[in-house]
Structures are given as C-alpha cells and as structure tokens.
N, C-alpha and C positions, 0 to 999 in steps of 0.2 A: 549183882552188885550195882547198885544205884551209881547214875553215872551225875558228878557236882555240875549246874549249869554257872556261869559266872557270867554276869551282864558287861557286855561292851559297851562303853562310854563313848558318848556320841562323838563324832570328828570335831576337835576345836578349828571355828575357823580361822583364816588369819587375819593379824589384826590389820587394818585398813592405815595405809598410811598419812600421814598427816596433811598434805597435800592434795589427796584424794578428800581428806573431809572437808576439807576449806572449800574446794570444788564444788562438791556437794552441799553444803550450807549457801553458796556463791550464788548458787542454780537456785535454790530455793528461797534464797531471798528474793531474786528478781521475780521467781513465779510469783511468790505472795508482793508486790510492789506493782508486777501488772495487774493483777485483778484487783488492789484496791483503786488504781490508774484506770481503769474499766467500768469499775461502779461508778469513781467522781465521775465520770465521762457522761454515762447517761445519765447521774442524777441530775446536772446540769442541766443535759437536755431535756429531759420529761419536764423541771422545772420551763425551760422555756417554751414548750408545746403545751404546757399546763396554764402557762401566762394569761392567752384570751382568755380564758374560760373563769381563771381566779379573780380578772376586772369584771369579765361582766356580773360572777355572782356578788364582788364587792361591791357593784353599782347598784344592784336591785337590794343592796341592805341600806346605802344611804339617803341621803333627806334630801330634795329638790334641789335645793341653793346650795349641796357639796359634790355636785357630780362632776360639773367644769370646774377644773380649780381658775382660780384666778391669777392675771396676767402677772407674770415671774413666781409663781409658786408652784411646786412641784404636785405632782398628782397625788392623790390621797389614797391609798388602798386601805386604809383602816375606815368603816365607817361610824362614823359620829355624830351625835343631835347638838344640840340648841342646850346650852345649859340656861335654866329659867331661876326667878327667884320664887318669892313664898304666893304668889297672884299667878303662875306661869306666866312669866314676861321672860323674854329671853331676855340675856343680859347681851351687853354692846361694849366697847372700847371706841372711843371716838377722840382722836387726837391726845390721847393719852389718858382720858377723864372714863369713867367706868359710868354705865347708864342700864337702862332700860326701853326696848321698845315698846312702842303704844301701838304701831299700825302704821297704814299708810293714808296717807292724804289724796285728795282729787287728782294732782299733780302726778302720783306715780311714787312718790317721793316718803321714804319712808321717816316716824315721826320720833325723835330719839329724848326721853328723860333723862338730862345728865345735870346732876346738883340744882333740883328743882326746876329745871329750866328746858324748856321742849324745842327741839332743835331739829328742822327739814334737812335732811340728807339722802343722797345716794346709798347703792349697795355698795359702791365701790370705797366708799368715804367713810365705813368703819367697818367693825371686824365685831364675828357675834362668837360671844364665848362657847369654848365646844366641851363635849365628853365624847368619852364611847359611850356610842348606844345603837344598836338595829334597829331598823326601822322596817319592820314586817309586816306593816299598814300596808305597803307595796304590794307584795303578795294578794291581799284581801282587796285590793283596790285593782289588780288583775281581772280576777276571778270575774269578780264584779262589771269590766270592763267589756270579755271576751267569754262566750258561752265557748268552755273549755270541756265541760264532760260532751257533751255533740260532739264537738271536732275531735274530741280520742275518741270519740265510738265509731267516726268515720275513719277514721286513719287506722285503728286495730283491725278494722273489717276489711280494708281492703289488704293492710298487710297478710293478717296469717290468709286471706283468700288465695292473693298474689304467691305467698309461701307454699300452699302444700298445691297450685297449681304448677309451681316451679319443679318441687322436686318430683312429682310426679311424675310428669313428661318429659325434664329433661333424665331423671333416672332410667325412664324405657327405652328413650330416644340411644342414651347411651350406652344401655346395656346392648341395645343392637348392634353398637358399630363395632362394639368391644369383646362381646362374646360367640356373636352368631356371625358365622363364614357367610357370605353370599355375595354376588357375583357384584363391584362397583361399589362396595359399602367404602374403598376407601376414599374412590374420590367424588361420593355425594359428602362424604366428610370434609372434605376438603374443600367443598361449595359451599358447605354451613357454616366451617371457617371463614370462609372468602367475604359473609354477609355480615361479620363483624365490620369489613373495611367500611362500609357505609356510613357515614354520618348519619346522626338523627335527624340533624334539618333538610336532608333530602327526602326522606319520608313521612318527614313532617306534613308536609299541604295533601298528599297522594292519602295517607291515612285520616286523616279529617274530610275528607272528599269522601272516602267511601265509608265514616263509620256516621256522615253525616245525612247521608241517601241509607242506610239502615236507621237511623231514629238512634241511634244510641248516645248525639251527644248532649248533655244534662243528665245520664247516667252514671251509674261506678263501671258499666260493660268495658268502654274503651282502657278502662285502667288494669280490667282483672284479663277482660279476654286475651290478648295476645300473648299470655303469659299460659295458656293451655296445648298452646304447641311448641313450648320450646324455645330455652335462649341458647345462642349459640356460645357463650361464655362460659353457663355451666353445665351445657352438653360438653365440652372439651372439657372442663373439671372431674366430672364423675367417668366420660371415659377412661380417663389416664390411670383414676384408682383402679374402676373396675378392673382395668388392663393388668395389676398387680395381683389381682387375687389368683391363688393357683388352678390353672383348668382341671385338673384331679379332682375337683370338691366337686366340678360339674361335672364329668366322668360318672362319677362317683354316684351323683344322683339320679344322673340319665339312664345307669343300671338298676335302679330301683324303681323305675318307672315314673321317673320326675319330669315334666314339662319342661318347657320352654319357662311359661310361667312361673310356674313352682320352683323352680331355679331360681327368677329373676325374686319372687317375696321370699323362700325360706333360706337361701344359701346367699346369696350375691346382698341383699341390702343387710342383711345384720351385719355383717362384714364390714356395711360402708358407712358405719352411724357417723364416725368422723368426717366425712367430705359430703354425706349429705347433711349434716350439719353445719357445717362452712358453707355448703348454700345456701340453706337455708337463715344462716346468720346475715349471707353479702345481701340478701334481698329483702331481708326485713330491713337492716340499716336503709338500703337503698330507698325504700317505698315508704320510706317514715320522714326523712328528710325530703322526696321529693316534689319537687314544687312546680315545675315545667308541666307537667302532663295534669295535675288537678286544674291548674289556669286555665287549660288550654280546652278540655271539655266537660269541666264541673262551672255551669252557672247559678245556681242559687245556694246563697249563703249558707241552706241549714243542711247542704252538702260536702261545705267546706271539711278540707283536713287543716290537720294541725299548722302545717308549713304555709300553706294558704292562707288560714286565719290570722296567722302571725303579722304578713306581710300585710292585710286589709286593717289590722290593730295599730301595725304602725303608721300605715297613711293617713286614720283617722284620728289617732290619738299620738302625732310625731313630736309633742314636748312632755309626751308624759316618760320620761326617759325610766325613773325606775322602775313604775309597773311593765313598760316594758322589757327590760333588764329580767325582771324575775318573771314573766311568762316564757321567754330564752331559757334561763336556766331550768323551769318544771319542764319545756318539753327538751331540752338536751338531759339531763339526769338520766332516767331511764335507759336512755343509750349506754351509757356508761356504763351505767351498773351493767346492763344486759350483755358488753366485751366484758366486764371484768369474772363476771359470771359464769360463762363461756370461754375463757379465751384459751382452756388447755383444748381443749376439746378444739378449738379454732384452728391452734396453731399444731395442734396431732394433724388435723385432716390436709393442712397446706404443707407440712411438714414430707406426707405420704403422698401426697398427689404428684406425680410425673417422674416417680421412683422408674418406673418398666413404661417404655413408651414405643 
C-alpha cells in the first residue's frame, strides 16, 4: 500500500513590527546619505588637486596677451582668441567706439581704426573682442622650441634602466631577509633601515667626490648605478610582502628539489606581481620627474632629461608662457595616464604589503 506524501509549507515568518521597519528604513537612509556625503567629499577634493593641472593645461591652450588677466579682472580658465574682421584685424572697443587694430608703432604703442580715424593707444586703454578658440600653435611652437624626442629617449632609458635595476636587487635583497634563516639577517636589516635616516645632502659632495675620480660624471652611470645594489625603501617594501607569502609553498618546493633560486623566480615573485609592481611604479614616477641628480652629473645638453630640459626651456625662453604651459602638460600626461592605468594593481600591492610583518 502506497503510503500519500503531503508537502509541508514552509514556516510563515513573523511579521516585522512597525517600528522595527521605520528603524530599518532609519538605518538605511543614513547609509545611503553617508556615501552620497562621501562621494561630494572627494569629488570636491580631486576637483581641487585637479585645479593646477586644469590652469596650466588652460594656459597652454591660450593666446599670449590672455594669460595674465588684467588689473581687477578675474582669471580666465576658458581659452579664447582675438575675434578678427574680413582682412583679420582684430577688432577693439576703445572708449566705447568699436575699431580695428593696424599694429603697433615705434613707440610700443598700439595703432587703433575707430570711425576712420587711427588712434595711439596702450594695451591697457582698450579691450580686443574675444571668442573661444585654442590655440594649439603653442604645442607646435614647443616642439619647435625644445628638442623633445632626445630628452624622452634620455629620460625612458634611464627609467625602465633604473626600474628593472630596482626591482631586481631590491627583490633578492629582500627575499633574503624574509625567507632565508641566517645568523643577524635581522639586524643588518635594521642597518638598511637605519640608512634611510640619512639625508641626500650629506651624501651628496662624498658621492660626486668618488663618481668623480671614476670618470663617470657627464654620464647616465651615476643615475643608473646606485640603483644596482639596492634601495632601502623598497627592500622594506617587498620584504614585508614577501613576509606574507605562506612558507609551505617553499616547503613544498625545497622537497622537490627547488633551490634557493628557483624558489626565489618560480614560487616567491609570481606571487609578488603587485608590490613588485608598486615599485616598480614609485621609481619610474620618481626618475621621470627627477631633476636634482640629472643637474648634478649630466652636462651636456644632448644628455638632458625631460625635467632638466624643462627648467633650461624656461630660463631661456621665460615669456614664452604658453609653449611653456603645453611642454608641462606633454611631459606631466603620461604620468597620469600611466597611475590611472595602473592604480588597481598599485593600490592591491600597498594594500598587501605589511599585512604579516
């Protein structure tokens, strides 16, 4: 005899009391009121850390005579030209009367066509009608100014050089202190750190003294070499990861007949693509912007980096304000893009680093 099943309905729960949902709506409004409180917060702020950057590329799109505004006039972030008539004359407002400029005269003094009648005037003593317009002449008038592919081919060579000389040696440097036992490894570690306390400008004159009796300075040596033994910055970096990876893996491969070595390329760095990628990122920025150390032992010009070239642009060319302006923005770009490109991966590896320490 077949035996009937009959399905049990599920337990009703109970119903939630009304003051329990008010609560609950209570909560969840202030959640969603802090996070959009959250976002204004720093869209505000990125807007004001965005600020330099948004004047200087506004100034390398304007026209000469719109970069200063003038005395009680507010600054101009939109850039604009010279509205002209059918001859390109720019047009003028002089005292209320509508004209045309001719040029300027001996004097300095510019020459103004208002109702047939030519009139000597200052800049200050009329106003030239404007539009929007870019003025990307700037750019071309850069290029032109500042031999710009040399200094990036000087500047990218010493970077990725300086790069994979960093993470090279500080990666073995700190796989030693972090995975291999031996007698004092912690406090030569703690002497590596110690040589952080140093300031640059004590080692400053001592290090041009002795890269000076080797011949190396007018070379890229003094830039790349000291970067082959190791910074103590991102030897502390990549230990602290290393320090998190589980000793089992090494175990693991020391039973299989794994090196020291072989540990440190097949198990220990794929592991570590995020922190040695964060160094690899703090040292490109670093060597891209710096400017103290190419001064200091690169003398001839067609050695210059980009930071270098910059500063020798603007001593010689210090009124050309928006070729300057837009040689700033080509070599800041790049950077940009190259954190925005990066910056999961940036902030995975700072994120992981001094987890286990």
């Amino acid at each position: 005899m077949a035996l009937s099943h009959t399905p049990v309905p599920p337990p009703v729960p109970p119903p939630v009391p009304a003051a329990a949902k008010r609560r609950r709506k209570g909560t969840e409004g202030q959640r969603v009121r802090a996070g959009w409180a959250t976002y204004v917060t720093l869209i505000l702020a990125s807007v004001v850390f965005m600020g330099p950057f948004l004047w200087m590329f506004s100034t390398s799109l304007k026209h000469e005579s719109r970069i200063f505004p003038r005395a009680g006039e507010p600054p101009q972030w939109i850039p604009t030209t010279d509205r002209e008539d059918e001859q390109g004359r720019s047009l003028v407002v002089h005292e209320g009367s509508q004209g045309v400029m001719l040029g300027r005269d001996d004097t300095g003094r510019y020459q103004l066509l208002i109702d047939g009648e030519t009139i000597p005037a200052w800049s200050e003593e009329f106003d030239v009608l404007q539009r929007l317009g870019l003025h990307w002449e700037n750019y071309v008038q850069a290029f032109h100014m500042m031999d710009f592919w040399r200094n990036l081919r000087n500047t990218l060579f010493i970077c990725f050089t300086v790069v994979v000389a960093t993470v090279v040696s500080c990666s073995l440097v700190a796989y030693s202190f972090a995975r291999i036992p031996w007698r004092g490894r912690n406090v030569l570690f703690f002497v590596c750190l110690a040589t952080m306390m140093l300031p640059y400008q004590v080692t400053l004159i001592p290090l041009f003294a002795v890269y000076s009796q080797l011949g190396w300075v007018g070379t890229f040596l003094p830039l790349i070499a000291p970067y082959l033994f190791g910074t103590p910055f991102y030897i502390f970096l990549l230990r602290q990861f290393f320090m998190g990876i589980p000793q089992d893996l090494s175990a693991a491969a020391r039973i299989d007949g794994c090196s020291e070595l072989g540990i440190y390329a097949h198990v220990v760095l794929p592991l570590s693509k995020p922190a040695l990628a964060t160094t690899a990122l703090f040292m490109f920025l670093f060597q891209w912007a710096d400017f103290l150390n190419p001064l200091i032992y690169l003398q001839d010009d067609r050695q210059y980096t980009l930071a270098l070239a910059l500063q020798q642009f603007q001593s010689q060319h210090e009124s050309a304000w928006g070729p300057l302006m837009a040689m700033s923005t080509v070599i800041t770009i790049p950077i940009i893009a190259l954190f925005f490109l990066t910056q999961r991966t940036f902030i995975q590896g700072i994120t992981m680093t001094g987890l286990k320490g």
